[in-house]
N, C-alpha and C positions, 0 to 999 in steps of 0.2 A: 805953717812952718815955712822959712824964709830958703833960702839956697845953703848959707852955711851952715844952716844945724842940718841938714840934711847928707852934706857933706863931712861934716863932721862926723857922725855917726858911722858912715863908710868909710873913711880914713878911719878911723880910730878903732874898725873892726876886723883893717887889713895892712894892721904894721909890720908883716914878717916878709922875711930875706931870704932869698932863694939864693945859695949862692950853684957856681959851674959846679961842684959836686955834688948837690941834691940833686941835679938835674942828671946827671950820668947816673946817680943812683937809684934815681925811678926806671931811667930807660931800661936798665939791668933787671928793675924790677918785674915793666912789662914784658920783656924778651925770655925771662926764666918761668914767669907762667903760660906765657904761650906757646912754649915747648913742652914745659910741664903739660898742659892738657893736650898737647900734641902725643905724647910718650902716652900718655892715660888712656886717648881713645884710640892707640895703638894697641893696648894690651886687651883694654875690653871690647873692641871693634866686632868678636862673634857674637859676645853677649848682648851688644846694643843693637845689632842689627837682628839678631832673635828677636830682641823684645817688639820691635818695630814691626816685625813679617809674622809675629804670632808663632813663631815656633821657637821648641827648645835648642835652647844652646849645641846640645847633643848633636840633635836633625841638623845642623849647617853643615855642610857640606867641608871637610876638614883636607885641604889638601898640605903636604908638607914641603916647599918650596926646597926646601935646601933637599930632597930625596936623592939620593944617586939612579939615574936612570940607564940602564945598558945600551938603549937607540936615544944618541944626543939628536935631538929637536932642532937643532942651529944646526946641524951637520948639513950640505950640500949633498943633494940626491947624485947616485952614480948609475950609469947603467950597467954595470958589472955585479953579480951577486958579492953578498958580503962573506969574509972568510966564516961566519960561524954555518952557514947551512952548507 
């Protein structure tokens, strides 16, 4: 086989056109699924990390972030007692 049958065969198995829009439209593409699996291993994060540590989803340890707590954690220590006791 010579240079341009070899050539030929490669051009002639890669005539297509990309134009600026196919290309914004994949970037969108990569960027929606790696949020997507972002969003995913957000939601199953207890269950994947169970599966990995060998225990049930249950036994993790469940704290609820958003809890309302009555002694705020960011609060600045005083030395004065506080008005509840």
């Amino acid at each position: 086989m010579d240079f341009y049958s070899i050539n030929g065969i490669i051009h002639s198995a890669t005539q297509s056109y990309l134009d600026p829009g196919s290309g914004s439209m994949l970037v969108q593409i990569l960027l929606a699924a790696l949020l997507g699996a972002g969003v995913g291993i957000k939601i199953f994060w207890k269950n994947i990390k169970a599966f990995f540590t060998g225990k049930k989803a249950g036994e993790v340890s469940t704290e609820d972030p958003t809890e309302v707590v009555e002694d705020d954690p960011t609060a600045v220590p005083t030395d004065s007692p506080s008005p509840k006791e």
